[in-house]
DSSP file (Angstrom, degrees, kcal/mol; ACC not computed):
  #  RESIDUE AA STRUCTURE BP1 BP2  ACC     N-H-->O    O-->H-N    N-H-->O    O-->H-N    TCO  KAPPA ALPHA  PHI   PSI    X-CA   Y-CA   Z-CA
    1    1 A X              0   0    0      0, 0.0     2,-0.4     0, 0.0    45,-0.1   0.000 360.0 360.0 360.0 146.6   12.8   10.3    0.7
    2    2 A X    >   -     0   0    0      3,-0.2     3,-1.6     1,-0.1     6,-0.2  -0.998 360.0-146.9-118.8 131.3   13.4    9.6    4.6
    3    3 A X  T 3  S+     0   0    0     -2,-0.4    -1,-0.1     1,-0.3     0, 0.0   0.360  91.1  57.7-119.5   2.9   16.3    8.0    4.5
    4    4 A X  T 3  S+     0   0    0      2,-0.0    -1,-0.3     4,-0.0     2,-0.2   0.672  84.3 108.9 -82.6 -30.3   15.1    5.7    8.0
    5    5 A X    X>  -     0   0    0     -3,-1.6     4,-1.3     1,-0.2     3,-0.6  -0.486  60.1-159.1-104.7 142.9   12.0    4.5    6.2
    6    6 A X  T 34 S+     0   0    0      1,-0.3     4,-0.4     2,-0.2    -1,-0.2  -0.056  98.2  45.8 -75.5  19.3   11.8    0.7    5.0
    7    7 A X  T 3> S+     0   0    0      3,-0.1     4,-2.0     2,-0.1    -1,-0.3   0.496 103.8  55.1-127.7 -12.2    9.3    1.6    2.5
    8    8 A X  T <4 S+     0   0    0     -3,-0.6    -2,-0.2    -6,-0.2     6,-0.2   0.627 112.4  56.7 -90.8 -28.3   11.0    4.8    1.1
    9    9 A X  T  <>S+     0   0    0     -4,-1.3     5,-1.2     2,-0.1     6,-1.1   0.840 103.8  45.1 -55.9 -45.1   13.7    2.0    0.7
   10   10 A X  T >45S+     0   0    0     -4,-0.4     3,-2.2     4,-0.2    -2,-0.2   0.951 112.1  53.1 -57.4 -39.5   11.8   -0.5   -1.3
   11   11 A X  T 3<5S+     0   0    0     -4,-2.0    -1,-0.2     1,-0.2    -2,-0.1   0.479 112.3  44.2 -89.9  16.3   10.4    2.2   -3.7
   12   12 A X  T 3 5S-     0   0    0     -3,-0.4    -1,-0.2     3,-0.1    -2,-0.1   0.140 119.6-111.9-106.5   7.7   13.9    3.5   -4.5
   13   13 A X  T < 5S+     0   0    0     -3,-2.2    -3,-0.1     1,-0.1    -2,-0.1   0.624  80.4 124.8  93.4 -17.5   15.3   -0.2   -4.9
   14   14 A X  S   <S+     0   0    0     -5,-1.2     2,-0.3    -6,-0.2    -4,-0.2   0.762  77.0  21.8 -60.3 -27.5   17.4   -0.2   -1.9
   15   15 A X  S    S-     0   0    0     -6,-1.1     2,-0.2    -8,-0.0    -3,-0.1  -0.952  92.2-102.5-131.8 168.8   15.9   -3.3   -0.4
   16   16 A X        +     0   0    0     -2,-0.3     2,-0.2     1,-0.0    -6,-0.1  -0.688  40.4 159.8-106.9 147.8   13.8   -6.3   -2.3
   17   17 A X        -     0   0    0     -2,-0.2     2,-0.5    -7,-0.1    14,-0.1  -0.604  44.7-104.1-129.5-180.0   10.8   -6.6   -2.3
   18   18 A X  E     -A   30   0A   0     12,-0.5    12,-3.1    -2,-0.2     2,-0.1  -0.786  44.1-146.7-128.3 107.3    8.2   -8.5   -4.7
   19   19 A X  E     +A   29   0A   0     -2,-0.5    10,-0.3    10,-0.3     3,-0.1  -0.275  32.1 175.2 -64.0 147.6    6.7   -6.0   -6.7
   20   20 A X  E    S+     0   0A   0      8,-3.8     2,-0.2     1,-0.5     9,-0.2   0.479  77.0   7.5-126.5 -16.8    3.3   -6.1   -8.0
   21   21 A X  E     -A   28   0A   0      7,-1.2     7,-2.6     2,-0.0    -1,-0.5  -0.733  61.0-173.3-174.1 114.1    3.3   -2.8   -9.5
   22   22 A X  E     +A   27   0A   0      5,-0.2     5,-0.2    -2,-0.2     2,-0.2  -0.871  18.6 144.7-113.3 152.0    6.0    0.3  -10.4
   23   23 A X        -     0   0    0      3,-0.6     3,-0.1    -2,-0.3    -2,-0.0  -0.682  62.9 -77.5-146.5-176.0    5.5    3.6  -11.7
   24   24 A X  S    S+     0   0    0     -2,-0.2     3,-0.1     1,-0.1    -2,-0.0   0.632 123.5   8.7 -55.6 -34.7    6.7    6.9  -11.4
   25   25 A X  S    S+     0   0    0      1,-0.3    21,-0.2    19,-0.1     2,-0.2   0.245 120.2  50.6-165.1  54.1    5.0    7.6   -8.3
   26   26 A X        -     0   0    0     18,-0.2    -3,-0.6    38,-0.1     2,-0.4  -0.697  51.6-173.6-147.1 144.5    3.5    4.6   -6.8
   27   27 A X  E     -AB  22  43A   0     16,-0.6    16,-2.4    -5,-0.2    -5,-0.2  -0.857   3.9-167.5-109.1 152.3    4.8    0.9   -6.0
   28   28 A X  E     +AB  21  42A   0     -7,-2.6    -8,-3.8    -2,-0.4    -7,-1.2  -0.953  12.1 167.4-130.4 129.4    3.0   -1.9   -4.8
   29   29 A X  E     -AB  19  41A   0     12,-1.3    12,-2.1   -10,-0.3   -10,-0.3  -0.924  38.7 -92.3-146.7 169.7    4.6   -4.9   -3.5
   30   30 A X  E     -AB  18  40A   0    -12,-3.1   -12,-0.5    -2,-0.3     2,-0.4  -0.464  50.2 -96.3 -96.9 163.4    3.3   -8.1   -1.6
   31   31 A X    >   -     0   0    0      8,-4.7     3,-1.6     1,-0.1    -1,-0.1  -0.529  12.5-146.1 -73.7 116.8    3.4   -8.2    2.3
   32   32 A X  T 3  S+     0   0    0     -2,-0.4    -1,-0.1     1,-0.3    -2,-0.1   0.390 103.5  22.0 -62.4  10.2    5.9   -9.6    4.1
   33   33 A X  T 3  S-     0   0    0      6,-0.1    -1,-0.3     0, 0.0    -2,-0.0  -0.402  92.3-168.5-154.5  46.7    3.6  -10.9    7.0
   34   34 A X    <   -     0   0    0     -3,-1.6     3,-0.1     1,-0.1     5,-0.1   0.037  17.0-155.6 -60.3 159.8    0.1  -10.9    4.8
   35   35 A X  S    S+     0   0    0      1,-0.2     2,-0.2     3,-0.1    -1,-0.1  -0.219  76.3  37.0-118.3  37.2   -2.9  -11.3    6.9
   36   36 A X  S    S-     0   0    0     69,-0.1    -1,-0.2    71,-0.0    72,-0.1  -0.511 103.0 -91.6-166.1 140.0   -5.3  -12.8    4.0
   37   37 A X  S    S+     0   0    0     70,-0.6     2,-0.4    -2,-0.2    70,-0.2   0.518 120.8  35.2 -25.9 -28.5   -4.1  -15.2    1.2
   38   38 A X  S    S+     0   0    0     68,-1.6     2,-0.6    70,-0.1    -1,-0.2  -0.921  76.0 161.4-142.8 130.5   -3.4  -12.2   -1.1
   39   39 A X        +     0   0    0     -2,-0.4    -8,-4.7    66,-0.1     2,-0.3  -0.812   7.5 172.9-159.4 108.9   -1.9   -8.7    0.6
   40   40 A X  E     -BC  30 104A   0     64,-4.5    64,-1.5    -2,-0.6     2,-0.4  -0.881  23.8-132.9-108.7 148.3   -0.3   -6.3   -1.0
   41   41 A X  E     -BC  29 103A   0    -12,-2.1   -12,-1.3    -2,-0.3     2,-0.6  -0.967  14.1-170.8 -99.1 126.2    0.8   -3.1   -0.2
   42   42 A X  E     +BC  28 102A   0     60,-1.4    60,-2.5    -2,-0.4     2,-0.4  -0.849  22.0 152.5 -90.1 111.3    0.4    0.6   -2.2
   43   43 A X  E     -BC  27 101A   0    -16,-2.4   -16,-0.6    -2,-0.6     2,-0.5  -0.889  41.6-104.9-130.6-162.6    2.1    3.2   -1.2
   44   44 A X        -     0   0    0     56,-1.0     4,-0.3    -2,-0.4   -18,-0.2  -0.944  22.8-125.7-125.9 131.5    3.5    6.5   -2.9
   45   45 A X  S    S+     0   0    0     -2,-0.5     2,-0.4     2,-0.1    -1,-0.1   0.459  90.4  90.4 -41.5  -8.4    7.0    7.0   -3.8
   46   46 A X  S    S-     0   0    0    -21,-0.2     2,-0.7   -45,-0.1    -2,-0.2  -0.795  88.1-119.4 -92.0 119.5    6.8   10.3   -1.8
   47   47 A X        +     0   0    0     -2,-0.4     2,-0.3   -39,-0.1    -2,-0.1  -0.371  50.7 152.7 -74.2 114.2    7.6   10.0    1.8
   48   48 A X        -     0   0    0     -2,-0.7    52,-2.5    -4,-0.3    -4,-0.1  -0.980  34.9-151.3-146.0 128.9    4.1   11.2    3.7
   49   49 A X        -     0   0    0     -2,-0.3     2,-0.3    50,-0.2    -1,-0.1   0.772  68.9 -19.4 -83.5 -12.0    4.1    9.3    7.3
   50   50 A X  S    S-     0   0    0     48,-0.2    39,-0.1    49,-0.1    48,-0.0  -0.721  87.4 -68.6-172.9-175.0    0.0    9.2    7.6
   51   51 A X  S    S+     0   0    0     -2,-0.3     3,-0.3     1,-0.1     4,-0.2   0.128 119.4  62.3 -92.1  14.1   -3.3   10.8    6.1
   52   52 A X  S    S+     0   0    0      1,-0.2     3,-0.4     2,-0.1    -1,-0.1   0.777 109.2  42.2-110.3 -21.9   -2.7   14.4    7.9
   53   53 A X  S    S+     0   0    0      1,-0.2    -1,-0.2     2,-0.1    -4,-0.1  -0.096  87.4 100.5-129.9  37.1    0.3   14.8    6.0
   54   54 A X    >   +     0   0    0     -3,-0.3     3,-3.4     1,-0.1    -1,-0.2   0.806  67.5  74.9 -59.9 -47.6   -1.6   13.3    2.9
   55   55 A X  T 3  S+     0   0    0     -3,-0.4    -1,-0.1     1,-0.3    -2,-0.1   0.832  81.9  67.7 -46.1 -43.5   -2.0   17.0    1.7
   56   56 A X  T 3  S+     0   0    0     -4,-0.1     2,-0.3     2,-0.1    -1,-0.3   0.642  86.4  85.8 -47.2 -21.3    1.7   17.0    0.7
   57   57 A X  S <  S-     0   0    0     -3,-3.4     2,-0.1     1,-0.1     5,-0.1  -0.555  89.7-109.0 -86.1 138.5    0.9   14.5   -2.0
   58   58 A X    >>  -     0   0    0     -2,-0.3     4,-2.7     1,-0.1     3,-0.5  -0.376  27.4-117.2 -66.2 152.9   -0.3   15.7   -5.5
   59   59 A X  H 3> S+     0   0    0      1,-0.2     4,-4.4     2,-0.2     5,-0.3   0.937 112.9  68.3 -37.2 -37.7   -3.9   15.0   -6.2
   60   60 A X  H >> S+     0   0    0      1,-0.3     4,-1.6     2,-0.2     3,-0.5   0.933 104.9  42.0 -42.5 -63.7   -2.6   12.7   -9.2
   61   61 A X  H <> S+     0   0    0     -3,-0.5     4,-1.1     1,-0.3    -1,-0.3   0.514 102.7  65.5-103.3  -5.0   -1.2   10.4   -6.7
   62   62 A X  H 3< S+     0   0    0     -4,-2.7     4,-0.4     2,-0.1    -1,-0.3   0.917 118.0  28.6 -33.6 -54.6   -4.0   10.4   -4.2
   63   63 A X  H <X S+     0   0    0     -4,-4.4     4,-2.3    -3,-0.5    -2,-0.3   0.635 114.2  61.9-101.5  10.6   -6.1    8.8   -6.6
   64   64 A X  H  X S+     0   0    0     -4,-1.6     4,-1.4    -5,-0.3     5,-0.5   0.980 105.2  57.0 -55.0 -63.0   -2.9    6.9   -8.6
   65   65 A X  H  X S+     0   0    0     -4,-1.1     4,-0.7     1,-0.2    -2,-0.2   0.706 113.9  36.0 -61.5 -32.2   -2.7    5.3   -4.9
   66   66 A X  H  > S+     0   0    0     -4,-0.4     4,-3.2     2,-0.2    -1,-0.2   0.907 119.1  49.0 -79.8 -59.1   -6.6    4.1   -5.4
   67   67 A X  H >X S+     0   0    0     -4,-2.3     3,-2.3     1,-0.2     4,-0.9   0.896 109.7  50.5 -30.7 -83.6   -6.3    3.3   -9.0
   68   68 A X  H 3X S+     0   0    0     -4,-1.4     4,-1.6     1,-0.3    -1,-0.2   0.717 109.6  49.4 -36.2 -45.0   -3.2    1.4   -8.5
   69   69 A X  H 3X S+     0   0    0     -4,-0.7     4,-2.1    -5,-0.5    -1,-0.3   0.931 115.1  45.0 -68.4 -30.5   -4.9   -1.0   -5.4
   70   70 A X  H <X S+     0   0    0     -4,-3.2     4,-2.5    -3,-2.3    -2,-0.2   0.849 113.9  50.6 -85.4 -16.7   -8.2   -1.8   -7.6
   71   71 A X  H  X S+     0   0    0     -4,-0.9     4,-2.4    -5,-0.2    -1,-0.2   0.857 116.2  41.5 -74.7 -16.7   -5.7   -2.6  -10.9
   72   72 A X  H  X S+     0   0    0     -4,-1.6     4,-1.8    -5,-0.3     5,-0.2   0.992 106.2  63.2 -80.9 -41.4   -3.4   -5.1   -8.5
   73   73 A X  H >X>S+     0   0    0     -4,-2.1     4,-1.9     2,-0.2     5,-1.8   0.947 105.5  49.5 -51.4 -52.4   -6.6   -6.5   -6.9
   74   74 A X  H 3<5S+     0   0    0     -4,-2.5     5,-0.3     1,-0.2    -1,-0.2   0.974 107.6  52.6 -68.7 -33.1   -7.4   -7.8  -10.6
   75   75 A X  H 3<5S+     0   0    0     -4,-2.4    -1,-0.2    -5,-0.2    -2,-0.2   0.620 102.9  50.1 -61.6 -16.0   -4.6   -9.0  -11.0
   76   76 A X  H <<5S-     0   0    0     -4,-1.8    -1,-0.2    -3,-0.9    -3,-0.2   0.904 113.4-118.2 -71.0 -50.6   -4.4  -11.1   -8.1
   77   77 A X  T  <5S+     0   0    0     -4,-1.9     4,-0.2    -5,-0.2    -3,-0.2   0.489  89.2 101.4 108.2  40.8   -7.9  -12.3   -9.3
   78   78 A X     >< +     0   0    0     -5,-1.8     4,-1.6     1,-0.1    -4,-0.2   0.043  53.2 103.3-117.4  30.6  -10.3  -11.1   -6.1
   79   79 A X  T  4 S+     0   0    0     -6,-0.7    -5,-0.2    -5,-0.3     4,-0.1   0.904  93.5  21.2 -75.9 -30.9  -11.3   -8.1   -8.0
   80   80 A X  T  4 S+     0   0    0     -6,-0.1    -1,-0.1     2,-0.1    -2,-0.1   0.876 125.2  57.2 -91.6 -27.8  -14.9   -9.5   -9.0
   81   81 A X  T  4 S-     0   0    0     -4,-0.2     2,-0.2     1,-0.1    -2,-0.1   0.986 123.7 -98.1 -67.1 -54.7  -14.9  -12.3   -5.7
   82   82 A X     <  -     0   0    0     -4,-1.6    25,-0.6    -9,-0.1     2,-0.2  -0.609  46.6-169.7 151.9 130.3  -14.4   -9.2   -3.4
   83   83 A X        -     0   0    0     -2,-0.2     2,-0.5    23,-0.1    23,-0.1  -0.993  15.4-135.8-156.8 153.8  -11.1   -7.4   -1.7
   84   84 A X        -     0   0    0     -2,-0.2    21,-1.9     2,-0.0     2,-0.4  -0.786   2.7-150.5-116.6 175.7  -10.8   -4.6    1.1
   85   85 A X  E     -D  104   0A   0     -2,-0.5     2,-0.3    19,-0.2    19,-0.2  -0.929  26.0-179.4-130.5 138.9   -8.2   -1.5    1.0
   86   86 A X  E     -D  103   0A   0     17,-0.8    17,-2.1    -2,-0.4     2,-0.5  -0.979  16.9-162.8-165.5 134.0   -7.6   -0.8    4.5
   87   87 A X  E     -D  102   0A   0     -2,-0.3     2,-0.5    15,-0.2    15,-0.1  -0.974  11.8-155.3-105.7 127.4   -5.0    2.4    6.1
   88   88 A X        -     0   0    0     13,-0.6     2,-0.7    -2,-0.5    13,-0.1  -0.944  14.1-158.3-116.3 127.3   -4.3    1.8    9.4
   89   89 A X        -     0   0    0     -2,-0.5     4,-0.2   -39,-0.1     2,-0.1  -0.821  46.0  -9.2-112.1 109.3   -3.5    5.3   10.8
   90   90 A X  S  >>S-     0   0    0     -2,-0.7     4,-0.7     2,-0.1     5,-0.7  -0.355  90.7 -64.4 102.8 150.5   -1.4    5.9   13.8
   91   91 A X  T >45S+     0   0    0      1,-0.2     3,-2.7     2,-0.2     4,-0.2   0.945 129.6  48.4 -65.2 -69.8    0.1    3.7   16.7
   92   92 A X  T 345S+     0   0    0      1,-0.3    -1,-0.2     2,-0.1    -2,-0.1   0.781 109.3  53.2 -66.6 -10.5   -3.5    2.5   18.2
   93   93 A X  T 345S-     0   0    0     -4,-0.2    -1,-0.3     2,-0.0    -2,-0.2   0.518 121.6-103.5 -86.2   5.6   -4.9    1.6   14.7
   94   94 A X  T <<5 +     0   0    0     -3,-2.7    -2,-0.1    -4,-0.7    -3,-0.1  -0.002  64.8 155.8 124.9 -22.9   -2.0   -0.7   13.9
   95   95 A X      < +     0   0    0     -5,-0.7    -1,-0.3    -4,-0.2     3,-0.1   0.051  15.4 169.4 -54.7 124.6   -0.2    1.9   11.4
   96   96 A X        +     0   0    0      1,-0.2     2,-0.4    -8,-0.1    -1,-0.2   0.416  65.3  47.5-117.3  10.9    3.8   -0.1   12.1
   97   97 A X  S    S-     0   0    0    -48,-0.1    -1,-0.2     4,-0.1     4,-0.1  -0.920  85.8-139.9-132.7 153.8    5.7    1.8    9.2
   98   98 A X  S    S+     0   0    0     -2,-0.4     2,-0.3    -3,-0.1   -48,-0.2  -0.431  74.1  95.5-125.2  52.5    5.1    5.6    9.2
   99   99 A X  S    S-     0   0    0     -2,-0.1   -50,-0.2   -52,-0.1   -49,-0.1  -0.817  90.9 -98.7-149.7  93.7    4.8    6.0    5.5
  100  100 A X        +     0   0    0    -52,-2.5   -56,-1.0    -2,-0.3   -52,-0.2   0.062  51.5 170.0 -38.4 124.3    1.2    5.9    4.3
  101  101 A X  E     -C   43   0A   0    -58,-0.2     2,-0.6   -13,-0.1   -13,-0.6  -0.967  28.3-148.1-142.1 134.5    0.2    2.6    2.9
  102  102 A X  E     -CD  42  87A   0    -60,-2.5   -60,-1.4    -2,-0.2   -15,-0.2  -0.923  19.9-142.6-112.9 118.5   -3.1    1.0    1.8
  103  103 A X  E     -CD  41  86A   0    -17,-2.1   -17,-0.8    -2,-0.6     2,-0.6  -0.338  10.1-157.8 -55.9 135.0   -3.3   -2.7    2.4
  104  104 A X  E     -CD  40  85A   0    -64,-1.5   -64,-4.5   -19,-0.2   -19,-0.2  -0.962  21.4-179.3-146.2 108.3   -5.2   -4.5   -0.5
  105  105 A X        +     0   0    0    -21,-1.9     2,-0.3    -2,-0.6   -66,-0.1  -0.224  14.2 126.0 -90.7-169.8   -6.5   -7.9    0.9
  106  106 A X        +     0   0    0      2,-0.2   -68,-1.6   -23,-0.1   -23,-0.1  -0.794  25.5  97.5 145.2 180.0   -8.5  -10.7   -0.7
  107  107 A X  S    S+     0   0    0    -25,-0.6   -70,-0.6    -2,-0.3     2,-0.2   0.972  88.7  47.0  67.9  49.0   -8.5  -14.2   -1.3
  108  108 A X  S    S-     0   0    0    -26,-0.2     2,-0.5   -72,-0.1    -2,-0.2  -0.346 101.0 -76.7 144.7 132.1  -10.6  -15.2    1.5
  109  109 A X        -     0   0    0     -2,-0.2     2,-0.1    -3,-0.1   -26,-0.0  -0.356  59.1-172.4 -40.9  80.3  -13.9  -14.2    3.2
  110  110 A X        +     0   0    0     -2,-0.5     2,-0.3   -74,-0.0    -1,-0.1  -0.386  10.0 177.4-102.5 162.7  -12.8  -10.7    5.5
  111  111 A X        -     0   0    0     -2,-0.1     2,-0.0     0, 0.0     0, 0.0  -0.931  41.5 -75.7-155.3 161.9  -14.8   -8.9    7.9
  112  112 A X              0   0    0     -2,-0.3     0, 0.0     1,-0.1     0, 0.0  -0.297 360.0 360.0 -75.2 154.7  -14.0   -6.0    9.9
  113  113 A X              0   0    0     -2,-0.0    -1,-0.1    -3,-0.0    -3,-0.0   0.653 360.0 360.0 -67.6 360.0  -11.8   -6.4   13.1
């Protein structure tokens, strides 16, 4: 855990969130500034700031981190209409918390920016 990051704080409980999904070593919870009618965020309980320092994670919770976005997408109810999973990695792709997160949108007709 890094003890700076707001997301290594929701998934120990230190600050509220509305959770969508706990485990052992993923949360999901919805976005406080969502960009599409349902937006959630996945990350893994393991502080890893990006995808280059994805390796650090076990495999398990690579693909827990996939799993977990298509089971919350049915549970919003855009898994059969249609939903994206989206990283933004890095300052010029948007990334604004530096603890790898995949964005799970829906609920409204997206296209890429």
């Amino acid at each position: 855990m890094d003890g700076d990051c707001i997301f290594c704080k929701i998934a120990a409980g230190e600050i509220e969130a509305e959770m969508v999904h706990e485990d052992d070593e993923v949360v999901a919870f919805k976005d406080i500034n969502g960009r599409a009618p349902e937006h959630v965020l996945v990350i893994p309980r393991q502080h890893v700031p990006n995808l280059e320092a994805m390796a650090e994670l076990p495999d398990r919770v690579a693909k827990r981190l996939l799993e977990v976005s298509s089971e919350v997408a049915g549970e919003l109810g855009v898994g059969e209409s249609g939903y994206a999973v989206r990283i933004n990695n890095g300052p010029d792709a948007g990334q604004e918390i530096f603890h790898l997160h995949l964005h799970v949108l829906g609920g409204r007709k997206l296209g890429m920016p």
